[in-house]
ChimeraX commands (.cxc) that place a marker at each C-alpha (Angstrom):
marker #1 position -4.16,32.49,-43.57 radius 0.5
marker #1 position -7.34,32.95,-42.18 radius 0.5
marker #1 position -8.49,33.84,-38.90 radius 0.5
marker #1 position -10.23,31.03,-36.75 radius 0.5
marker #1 position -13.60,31.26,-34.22 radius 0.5
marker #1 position -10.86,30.41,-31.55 radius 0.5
marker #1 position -8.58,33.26,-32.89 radius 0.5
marker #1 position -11.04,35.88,-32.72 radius 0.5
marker #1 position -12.24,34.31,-29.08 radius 0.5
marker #1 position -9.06,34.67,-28.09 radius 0.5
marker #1 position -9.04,38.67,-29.16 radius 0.5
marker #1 position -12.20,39.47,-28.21 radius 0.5
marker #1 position -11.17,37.89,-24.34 radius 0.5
marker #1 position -8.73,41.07,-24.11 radius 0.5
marker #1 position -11.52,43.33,-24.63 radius 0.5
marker #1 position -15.07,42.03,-23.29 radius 0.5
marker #1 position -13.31,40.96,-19.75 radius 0.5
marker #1 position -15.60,39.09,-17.10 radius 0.5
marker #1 position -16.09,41.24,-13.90 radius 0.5
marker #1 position -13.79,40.57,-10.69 radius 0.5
marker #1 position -17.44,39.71,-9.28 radius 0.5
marker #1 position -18.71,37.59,-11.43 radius 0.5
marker #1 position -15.12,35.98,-11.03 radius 0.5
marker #1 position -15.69,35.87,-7.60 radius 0.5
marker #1 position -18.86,34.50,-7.45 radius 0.5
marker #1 position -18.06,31.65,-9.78 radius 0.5
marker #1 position -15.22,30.96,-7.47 radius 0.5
marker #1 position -17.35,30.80,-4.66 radius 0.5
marker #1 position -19.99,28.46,-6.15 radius 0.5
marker #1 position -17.53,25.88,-7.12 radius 0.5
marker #1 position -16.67,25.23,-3.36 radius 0.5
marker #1 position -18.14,22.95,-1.36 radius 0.5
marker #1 position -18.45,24.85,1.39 radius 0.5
marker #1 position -20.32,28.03,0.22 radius 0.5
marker #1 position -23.28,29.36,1.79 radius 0.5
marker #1 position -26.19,31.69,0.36 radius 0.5
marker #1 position -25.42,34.03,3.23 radius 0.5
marker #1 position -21.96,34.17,1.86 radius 0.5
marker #1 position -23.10,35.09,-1.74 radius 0.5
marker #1 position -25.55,37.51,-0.67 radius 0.5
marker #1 position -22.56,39.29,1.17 radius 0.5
marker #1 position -20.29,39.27,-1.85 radius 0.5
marker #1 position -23.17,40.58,-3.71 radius 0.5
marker #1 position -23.95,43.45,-1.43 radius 0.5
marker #1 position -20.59,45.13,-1.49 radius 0.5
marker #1 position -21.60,45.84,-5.28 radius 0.5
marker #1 position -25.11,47.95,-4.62 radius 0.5
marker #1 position -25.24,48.09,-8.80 radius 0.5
marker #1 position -24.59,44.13,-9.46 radius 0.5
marker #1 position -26.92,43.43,-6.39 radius 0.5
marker #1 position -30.12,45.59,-7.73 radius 0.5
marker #1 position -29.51,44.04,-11.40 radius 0.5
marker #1 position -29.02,40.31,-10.02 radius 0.5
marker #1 position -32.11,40.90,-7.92 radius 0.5
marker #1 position -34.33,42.06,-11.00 radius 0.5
marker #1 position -33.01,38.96,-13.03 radius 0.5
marker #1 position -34.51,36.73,-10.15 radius 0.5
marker #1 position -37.49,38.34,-10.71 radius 0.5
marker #1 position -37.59,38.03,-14.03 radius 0.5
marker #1 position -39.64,35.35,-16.68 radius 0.5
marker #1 position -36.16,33.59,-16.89 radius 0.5
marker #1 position -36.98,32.11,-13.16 radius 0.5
marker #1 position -40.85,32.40,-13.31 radius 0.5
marker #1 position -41.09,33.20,-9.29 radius 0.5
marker #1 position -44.12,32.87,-7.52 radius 0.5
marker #1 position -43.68,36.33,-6.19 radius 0.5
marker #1 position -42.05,39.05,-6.13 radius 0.5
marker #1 position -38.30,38.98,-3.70 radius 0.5
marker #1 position -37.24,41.99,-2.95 radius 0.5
marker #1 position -34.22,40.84,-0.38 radius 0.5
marker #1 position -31.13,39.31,-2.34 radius 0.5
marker #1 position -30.76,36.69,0.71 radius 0.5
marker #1 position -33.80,35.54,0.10 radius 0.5
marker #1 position -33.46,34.90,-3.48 radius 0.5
marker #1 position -30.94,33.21,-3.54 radius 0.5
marker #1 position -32.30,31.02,-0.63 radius 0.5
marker #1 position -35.39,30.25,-2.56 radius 0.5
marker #1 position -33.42,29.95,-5.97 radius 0.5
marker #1 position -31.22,26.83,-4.73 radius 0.5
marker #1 position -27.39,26.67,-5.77 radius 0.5
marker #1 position -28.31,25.39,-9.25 radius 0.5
marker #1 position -30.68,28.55,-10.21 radius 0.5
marker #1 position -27.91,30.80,-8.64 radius 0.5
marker #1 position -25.47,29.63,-11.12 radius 0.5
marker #1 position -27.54,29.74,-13.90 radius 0.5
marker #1 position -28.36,33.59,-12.71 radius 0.5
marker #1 position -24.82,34.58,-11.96 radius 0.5
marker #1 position -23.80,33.25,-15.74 radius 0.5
marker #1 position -26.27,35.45,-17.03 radius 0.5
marker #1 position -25.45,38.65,-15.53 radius 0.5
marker #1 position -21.39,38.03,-16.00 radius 0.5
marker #1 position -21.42,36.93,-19.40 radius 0.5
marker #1 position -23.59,39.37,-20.30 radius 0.5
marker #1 position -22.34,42.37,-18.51 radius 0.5
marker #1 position -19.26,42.14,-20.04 radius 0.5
marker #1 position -20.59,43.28,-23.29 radius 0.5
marker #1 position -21.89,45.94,-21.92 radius 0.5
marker #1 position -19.92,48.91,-23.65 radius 0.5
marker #1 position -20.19,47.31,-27.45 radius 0.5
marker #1 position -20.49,50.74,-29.32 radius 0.5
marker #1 position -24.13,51.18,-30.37 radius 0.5
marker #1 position -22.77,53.11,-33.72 radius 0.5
marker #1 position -20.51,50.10,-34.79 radius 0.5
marker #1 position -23.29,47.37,-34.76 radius 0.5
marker #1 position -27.25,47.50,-33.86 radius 0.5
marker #1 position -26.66,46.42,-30.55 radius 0.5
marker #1 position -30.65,46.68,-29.78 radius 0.5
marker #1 position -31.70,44.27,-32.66 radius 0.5
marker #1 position -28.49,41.95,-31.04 radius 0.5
marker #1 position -30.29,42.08,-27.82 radius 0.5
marker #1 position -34.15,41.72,-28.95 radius 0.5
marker #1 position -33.22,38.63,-31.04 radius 0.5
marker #1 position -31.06,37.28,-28.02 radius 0.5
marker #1 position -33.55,37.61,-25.50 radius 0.5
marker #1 position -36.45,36.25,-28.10 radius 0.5
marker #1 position -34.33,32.84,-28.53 radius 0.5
marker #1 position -33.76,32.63,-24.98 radius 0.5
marker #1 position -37.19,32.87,-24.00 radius 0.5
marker #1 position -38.22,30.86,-26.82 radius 0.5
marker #1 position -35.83,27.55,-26.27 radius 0.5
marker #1 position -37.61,28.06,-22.45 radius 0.5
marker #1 position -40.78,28.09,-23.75 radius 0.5
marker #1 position -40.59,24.63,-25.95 radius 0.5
marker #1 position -38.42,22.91,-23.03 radius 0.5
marker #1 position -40.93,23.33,-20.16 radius 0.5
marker #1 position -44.08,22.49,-22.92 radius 0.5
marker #1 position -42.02,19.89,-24.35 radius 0.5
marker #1 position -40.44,18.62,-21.63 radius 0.5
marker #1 position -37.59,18.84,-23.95 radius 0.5
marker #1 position -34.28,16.14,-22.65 radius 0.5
marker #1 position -31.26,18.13,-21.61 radius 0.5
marker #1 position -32.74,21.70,-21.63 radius 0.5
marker #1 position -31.54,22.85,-18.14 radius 0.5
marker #1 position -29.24,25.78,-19.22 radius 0.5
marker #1 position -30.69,25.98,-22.57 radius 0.5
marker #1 position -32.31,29.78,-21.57 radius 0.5
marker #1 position -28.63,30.85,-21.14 radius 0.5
marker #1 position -27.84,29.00,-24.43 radius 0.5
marker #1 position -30.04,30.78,-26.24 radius 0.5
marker #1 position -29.15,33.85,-24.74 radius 0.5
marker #1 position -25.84,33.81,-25.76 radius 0.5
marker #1 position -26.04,32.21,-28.90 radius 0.5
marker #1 position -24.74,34.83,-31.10 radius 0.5
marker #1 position -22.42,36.33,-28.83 radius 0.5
marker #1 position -19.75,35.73,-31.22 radius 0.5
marker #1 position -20.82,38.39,-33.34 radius 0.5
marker #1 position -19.88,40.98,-30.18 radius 0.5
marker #1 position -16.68,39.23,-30.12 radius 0.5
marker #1 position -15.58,39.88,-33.54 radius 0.5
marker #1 position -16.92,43.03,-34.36 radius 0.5
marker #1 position -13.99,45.03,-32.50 radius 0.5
marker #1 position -11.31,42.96,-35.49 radius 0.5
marker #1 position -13.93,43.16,-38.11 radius 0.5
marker #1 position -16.93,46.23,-37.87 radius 0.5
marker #1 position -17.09,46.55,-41.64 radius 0.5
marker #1 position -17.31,42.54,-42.49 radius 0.5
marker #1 position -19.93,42.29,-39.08 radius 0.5
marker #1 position -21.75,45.22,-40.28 radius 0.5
marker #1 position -22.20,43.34,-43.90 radius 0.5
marker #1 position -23.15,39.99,-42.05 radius 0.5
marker #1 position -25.95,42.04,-40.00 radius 0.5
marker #1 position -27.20,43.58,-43.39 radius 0.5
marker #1 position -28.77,40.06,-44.32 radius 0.5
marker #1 position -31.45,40.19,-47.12 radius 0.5
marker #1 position -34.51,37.74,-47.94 radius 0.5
marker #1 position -32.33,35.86,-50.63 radius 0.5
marker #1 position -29.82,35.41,-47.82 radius 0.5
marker #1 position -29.68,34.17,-44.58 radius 0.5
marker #1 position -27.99,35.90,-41.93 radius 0.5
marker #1 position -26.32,31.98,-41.17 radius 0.5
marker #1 position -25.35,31.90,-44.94 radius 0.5
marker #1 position -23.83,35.49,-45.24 radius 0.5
marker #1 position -21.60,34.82,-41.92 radius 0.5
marker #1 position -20.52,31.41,-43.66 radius 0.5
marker #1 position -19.68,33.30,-46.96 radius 0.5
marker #1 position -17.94,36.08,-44.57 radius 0.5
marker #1 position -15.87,34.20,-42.63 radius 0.5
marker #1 position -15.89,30.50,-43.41 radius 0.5
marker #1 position -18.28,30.13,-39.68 radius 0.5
marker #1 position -20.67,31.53,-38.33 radius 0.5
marker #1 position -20.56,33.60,-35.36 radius 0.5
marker #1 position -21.77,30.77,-33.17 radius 0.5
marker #1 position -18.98,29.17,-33.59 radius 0.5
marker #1 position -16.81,31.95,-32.48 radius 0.5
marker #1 position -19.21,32.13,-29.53 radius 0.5
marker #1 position -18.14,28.46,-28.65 radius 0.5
marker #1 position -14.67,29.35,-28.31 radius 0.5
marker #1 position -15.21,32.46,-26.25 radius 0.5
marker #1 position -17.56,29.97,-23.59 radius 0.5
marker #1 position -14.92,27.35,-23.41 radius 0.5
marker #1 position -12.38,29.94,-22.82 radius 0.5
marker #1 position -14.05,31.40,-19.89 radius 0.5
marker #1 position -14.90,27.61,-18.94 radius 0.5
marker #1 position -18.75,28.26,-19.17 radius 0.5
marker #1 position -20.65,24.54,-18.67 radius 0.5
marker #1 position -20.87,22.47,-21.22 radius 0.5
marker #1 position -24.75,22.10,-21.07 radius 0.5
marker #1 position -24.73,25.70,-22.40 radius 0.5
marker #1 position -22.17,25.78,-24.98 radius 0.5
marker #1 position -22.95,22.03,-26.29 radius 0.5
marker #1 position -26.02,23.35,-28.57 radius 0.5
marker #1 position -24.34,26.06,-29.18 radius 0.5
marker #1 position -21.76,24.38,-31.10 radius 0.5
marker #1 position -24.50,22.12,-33.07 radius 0.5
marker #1 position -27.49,23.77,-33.47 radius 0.5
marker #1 position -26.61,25.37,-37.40 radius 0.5
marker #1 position -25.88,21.81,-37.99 radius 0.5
marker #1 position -29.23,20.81,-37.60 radius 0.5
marker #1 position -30.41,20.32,-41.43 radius 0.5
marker #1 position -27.30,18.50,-42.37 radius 0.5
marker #1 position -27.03,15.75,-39.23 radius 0.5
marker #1 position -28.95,13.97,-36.66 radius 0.5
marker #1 position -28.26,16.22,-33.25 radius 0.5
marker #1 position -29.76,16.20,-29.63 radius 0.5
marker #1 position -32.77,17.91,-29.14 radius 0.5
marker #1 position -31.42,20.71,-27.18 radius 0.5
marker #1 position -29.51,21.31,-30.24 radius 0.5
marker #1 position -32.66,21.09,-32.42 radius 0.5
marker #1 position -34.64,23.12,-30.33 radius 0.5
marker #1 position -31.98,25.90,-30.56 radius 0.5
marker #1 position -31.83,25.76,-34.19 radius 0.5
marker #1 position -35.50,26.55,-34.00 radius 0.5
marker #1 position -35.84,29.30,-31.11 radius 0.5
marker #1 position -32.63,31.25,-33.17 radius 0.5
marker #1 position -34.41,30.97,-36.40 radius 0.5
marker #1 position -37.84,32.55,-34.78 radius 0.5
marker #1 position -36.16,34.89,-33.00 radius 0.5
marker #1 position -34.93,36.20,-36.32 radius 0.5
marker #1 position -38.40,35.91,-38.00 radius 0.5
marker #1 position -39.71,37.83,-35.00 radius 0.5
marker #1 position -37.32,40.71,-34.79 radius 0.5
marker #1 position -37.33,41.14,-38.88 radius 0.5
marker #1 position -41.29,40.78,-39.61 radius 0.5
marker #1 position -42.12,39.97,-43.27 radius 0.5
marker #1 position -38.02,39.43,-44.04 radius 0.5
marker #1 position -38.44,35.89,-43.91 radius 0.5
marker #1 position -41.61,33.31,-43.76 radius 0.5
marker #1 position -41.13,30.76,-40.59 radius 0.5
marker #1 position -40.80,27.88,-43.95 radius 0.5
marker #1 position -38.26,29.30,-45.06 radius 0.5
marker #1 position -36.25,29.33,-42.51 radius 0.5
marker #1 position -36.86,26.06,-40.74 radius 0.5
marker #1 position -36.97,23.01,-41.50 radius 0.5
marker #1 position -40.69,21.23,-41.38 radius 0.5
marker #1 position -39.00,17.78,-40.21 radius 0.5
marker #1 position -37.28,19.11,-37.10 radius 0.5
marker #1 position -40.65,20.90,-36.14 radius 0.5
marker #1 position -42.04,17.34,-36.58 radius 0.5
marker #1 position -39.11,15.25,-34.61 radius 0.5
marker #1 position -39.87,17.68,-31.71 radius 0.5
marker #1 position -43.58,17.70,-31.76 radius 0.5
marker #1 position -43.86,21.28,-32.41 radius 0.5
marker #1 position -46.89,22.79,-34.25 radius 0.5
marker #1 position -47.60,25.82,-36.48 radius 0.5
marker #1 position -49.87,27.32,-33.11 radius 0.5
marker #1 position -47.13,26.24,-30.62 radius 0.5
marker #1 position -45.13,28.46,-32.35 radius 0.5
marker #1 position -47.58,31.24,-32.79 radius 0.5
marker #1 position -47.74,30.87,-28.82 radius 0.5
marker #1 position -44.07,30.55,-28.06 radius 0.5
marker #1 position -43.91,33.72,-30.21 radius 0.5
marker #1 position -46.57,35.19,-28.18 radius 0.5
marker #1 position -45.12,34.47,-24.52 radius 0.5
marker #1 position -41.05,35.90,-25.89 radius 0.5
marker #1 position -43.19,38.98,-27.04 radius 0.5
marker #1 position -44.83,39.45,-23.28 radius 0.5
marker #1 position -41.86,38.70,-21.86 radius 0.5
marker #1 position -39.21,40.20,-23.75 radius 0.5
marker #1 position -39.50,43.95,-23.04 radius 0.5
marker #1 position -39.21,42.88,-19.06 radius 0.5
marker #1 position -36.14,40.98,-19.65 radius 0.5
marker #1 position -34.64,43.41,-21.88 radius 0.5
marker #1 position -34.58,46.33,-19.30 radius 0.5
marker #1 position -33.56,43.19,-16.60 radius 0.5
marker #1 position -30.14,42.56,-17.96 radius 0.5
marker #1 position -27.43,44.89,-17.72 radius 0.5
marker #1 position -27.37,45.21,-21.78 radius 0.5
marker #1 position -29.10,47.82,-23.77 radius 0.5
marker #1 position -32.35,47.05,-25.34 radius 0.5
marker #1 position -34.86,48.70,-27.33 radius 0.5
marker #1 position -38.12,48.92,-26.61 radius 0.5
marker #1 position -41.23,46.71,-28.56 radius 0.5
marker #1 position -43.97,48.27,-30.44 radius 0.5
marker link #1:1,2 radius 0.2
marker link #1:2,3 radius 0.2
marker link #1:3,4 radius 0.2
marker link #1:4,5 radius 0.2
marker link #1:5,6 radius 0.2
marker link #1:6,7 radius 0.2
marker link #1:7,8 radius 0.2
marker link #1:8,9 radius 0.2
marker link #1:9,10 radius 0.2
marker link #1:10,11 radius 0.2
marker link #1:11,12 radius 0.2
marker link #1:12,13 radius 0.2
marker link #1:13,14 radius 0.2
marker link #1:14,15 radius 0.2
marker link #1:15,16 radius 0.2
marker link #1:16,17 radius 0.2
marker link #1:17,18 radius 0.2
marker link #1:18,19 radius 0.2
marker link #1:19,20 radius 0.2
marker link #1:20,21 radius 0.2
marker link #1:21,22 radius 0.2
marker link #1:22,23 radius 0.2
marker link #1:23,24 radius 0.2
marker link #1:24,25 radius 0.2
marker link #1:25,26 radius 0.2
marker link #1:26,27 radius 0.2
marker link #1:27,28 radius 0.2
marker link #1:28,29 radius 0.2
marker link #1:29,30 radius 0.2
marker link #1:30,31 radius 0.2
marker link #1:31,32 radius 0.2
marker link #1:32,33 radius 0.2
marker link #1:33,34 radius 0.2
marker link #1:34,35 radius 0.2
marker link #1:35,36 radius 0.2
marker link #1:36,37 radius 0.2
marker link #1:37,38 radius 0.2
marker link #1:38,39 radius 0.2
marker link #1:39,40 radius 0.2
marker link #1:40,41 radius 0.2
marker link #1:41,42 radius 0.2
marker link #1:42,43 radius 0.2
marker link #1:43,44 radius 0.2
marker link #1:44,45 radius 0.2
marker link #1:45,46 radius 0.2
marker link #1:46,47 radius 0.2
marker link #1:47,48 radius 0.2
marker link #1:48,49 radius 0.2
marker link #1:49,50 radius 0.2
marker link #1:50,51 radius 0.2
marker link #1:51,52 radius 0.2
marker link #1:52,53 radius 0.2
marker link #1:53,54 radius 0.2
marker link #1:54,55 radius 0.2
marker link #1:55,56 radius 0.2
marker link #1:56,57 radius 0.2
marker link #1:57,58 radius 0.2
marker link #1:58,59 radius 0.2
marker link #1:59,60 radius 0.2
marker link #1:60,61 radius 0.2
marker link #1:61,62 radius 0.2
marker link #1:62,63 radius 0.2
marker link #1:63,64 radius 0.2
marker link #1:64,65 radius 0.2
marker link #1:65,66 radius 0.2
marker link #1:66,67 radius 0.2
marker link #1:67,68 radius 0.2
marker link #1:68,69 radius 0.2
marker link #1:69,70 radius 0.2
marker link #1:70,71 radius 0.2
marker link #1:71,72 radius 0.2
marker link #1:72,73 radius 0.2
marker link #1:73,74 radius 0.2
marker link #1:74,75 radius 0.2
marker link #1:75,76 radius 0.2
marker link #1:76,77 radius 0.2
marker link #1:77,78 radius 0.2
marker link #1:78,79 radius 0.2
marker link #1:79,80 radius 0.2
marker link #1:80,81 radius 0.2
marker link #1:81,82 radius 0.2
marker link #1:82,83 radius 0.2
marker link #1:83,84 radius 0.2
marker link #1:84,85 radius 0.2
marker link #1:85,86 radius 0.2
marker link #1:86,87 radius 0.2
marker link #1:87,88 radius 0.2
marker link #1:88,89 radius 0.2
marker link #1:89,90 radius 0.2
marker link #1:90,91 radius 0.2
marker link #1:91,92 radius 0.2
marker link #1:92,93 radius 0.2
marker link #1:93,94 radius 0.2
marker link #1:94,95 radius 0.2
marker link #1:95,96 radius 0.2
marker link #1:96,97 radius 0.2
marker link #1:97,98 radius 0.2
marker link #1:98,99 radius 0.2
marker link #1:99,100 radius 0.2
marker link #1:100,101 radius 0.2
marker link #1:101,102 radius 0.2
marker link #1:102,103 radius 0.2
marker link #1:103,104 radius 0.2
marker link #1:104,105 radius 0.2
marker link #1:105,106 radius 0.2
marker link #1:106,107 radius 0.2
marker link #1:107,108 radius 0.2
marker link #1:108,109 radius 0.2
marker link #1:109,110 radius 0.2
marker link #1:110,111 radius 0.2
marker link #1:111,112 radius 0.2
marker link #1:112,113 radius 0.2
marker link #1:113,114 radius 0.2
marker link #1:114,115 radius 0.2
marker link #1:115,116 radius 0.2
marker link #1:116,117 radius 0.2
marker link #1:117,118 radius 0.2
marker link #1:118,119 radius 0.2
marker link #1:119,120 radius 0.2
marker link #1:120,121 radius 0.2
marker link #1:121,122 radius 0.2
marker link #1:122,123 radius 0.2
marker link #1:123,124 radius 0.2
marker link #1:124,125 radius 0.2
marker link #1:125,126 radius 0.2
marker link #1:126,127 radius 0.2
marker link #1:127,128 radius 0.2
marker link #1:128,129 radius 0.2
marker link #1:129,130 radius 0.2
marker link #1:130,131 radius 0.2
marker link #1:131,132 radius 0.2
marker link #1:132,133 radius 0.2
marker link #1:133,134 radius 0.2
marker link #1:134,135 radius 0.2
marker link #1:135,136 radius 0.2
marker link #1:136,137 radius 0.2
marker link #1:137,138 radius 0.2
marker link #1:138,139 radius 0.2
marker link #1:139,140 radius 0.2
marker link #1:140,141 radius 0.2
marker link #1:141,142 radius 0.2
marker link #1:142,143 radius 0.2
marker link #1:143,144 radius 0.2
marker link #1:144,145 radius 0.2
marker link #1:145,146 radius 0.2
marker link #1:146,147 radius 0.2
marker link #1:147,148 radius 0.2
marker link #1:148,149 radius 0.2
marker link #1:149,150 radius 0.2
marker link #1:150,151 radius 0.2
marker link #1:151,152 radius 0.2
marker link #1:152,153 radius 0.2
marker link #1:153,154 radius 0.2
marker link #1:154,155 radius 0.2
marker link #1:155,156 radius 0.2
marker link #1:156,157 radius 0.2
marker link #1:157,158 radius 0.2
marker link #1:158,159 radius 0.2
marker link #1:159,160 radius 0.2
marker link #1:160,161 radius 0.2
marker link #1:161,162 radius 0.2
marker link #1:162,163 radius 0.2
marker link #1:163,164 radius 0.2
marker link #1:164,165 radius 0.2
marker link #1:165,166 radius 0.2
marker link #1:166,167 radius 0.2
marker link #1:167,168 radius 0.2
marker link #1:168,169 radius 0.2
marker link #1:169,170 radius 0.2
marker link #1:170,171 radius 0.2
marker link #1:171,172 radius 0.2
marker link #1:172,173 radius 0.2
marker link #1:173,174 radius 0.2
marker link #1:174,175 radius 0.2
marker link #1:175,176 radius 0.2
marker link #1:176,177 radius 0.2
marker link #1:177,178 radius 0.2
marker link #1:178,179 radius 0.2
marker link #1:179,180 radius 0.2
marker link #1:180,181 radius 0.2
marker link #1:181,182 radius 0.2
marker link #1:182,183 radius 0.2
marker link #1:183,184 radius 0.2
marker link #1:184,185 radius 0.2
marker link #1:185,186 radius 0.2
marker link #1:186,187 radius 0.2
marker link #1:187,188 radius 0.2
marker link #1:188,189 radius 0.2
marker link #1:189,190 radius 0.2
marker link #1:190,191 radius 0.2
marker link #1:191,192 radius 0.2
marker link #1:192,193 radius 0.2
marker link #1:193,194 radius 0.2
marker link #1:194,195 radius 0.2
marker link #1:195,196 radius 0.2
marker link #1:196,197 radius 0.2
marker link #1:197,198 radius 0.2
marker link #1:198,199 radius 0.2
marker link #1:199,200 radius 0.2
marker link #1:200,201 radius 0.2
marker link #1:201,202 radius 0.2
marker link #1:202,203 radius 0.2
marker link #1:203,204 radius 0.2
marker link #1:204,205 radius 0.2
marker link #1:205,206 radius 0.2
marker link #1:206,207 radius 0.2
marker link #1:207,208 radius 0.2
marker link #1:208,209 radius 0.2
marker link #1:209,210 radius 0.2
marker link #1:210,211 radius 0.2
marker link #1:211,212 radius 0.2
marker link #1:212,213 radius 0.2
marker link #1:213,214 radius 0.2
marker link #1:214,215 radius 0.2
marker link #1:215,216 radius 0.2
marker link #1:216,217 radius 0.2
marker link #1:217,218 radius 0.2
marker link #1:218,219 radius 0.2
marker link #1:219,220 radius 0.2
marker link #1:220,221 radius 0.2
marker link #1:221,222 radius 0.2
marker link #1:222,223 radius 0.2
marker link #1:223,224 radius 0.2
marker link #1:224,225 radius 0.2
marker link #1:225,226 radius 0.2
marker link #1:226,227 radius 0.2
marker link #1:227,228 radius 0.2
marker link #1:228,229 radius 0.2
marker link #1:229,230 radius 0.2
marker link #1:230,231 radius 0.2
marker link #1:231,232 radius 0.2
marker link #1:232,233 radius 0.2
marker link #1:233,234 radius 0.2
marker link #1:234,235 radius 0.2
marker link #1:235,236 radius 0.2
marker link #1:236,237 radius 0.2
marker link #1:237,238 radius 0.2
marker link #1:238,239 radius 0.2
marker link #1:239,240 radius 0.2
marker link #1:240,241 radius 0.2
marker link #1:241,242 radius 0.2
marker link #1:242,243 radius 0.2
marker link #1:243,244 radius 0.2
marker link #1:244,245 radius 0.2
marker link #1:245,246 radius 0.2
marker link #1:246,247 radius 0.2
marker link #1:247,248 radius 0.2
marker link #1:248,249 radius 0.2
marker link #1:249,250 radius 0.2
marker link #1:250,251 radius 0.2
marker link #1:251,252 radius 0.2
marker link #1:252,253 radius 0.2
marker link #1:253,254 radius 0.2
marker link #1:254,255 radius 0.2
marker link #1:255,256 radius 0.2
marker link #1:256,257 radius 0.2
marker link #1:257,258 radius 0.2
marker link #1:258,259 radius 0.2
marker link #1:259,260 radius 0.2
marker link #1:260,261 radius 0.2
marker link #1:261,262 radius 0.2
marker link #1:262,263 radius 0.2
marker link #1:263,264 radius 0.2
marker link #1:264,265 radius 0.2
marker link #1:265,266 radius 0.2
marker link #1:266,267 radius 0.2
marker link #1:267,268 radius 0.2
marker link #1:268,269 radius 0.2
marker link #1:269,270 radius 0.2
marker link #1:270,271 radius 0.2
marker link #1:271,272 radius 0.2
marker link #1:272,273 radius 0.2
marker link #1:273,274 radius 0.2
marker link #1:274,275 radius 0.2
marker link #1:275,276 radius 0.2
marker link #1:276,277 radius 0.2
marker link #1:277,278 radius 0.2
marker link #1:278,279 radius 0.2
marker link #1:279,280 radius 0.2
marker link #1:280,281 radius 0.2
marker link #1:281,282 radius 0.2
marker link #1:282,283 radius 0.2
view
């Protein structure tokens, strides 16, 4: 019998745990009754979490006027909304923290996470793309389900990762496992009841050739399919990996992408070194 996305989910929860902050904080968002100045004192007792929430704030995933350097104050000028958004980012992502760099190429992971992150912002400010208001975190943890996995399966994940120009890396997972490791990143979200505005295109964007799907999803499908173009230059041309008619249903040009390629490459590197993930470091 084989193994499911949800079985692996399910696995990998035992391993890649959420922090008793992140916990916390999530707790204390949901209430009613929660003030910034409560946050910001949760926060503090953690000097590490506090200094790495406080870099993500400044960061190209908020786009801040200017640079905070007093937590309080972020979150004040953040708004509850932002704050949750920020909080998801450094729990979900912290707790894949200690993936073993030898196992899997944990940088190239990163680089291509970050990439679609910054690219599905890009297109949804520009575009003014419907639905789009966790889509940065939903491209940022897209693929997550590979890091879930690869503790059951290095050898199979290691093949998937070892994609070629006659195959693409959404084709070899597929052959692999029956999924890809979206899919397995769906199950993980739901389990740690992540919103559904970031795991929705999740769960549809590889779909996007074969069905009609919301643009989120769309623009997803897109951003993950650059973000492998741009972290594996002259393994793939951008026509062969998407398709022409979802560029068109969205409105999106050969220079918009040039540009959206441009702004994850001047962004990236900051973001990368933002997160507490490892990252390697652009040419």
């Amino acid at each position: 019998m084989s193994t499911s996305p949800l079985d692996y989910a399910k696995q990998a929860q035992k391993i890649c745990v959420l922090s008793d902050v992140y916990i916390t904080l999530n707790r204390m968002l949901s209430s009613d009754d929660c003030s910034m100045e409560e946050l910001a004192d949760a926060i503090a007792y953690e000097p590490a979490i506090a200094a790495s929430i406080l870099k993500i704030a400044n960061s190209a995933m908020f786009s801040m006027p200017r640079e905070i350097d007093n937590l309080s104050k972020a979150l004040v000028l953040l708004g509850i909304k932002e704050v949750k958004k920020l909080v998801n980012a450094y729990g979900v992502t912290a707790a894949f923290s200690s993936i073993d760099p030898k196992v899997v190429d944990v940088d190239k992971f990163w680089e291509i996470s970050v990439d679609c992150a910054l690219i599905c912002q890009y297109f949804a400010k520009n575009k003014d793309t419907p639905d789009t208001d966790n889509i940065f975190l939903s491209g940022l943890f897209h693929n997550l389900g590979m890091l879930a996995i690869v503790h059951s399966e290095p050898d199979k994940v290691r093949y998937c990762e070892g994609y070629d120009r006659d195959e693409t890396p959404w084709l070899r997972q597929s052959e692999v496992f029956g999924f890809t490791f979206a899919d397995c990143t769906t199950e993980l979200l739901k389990l740690w009841n992540l919103p559904d505005t970031i795991i929705q295109p999740i769960s549809q964007f590889n779909r996007a050739e074969g069905e009609p799907l919301p643009d989120n999803s769309k623009l997803l499908y897109i951003a993950s399919r650059l973000a492998v173009i741009n972290a594996e230059p002259g393994l793939y041309a951008k026509e062969e990996l998407i398709n022409p008619d979802i560029l068109e249903d969205l409105g999106i040009s050969l220079d918009e992408i040039n540009e959206s390629l441009e702004y994850c490459n001047l962004q990236g590197i900051q973001l990368l070194a933002t997160f507490p993930i490892q990252g390697r470091t652009r040419e």
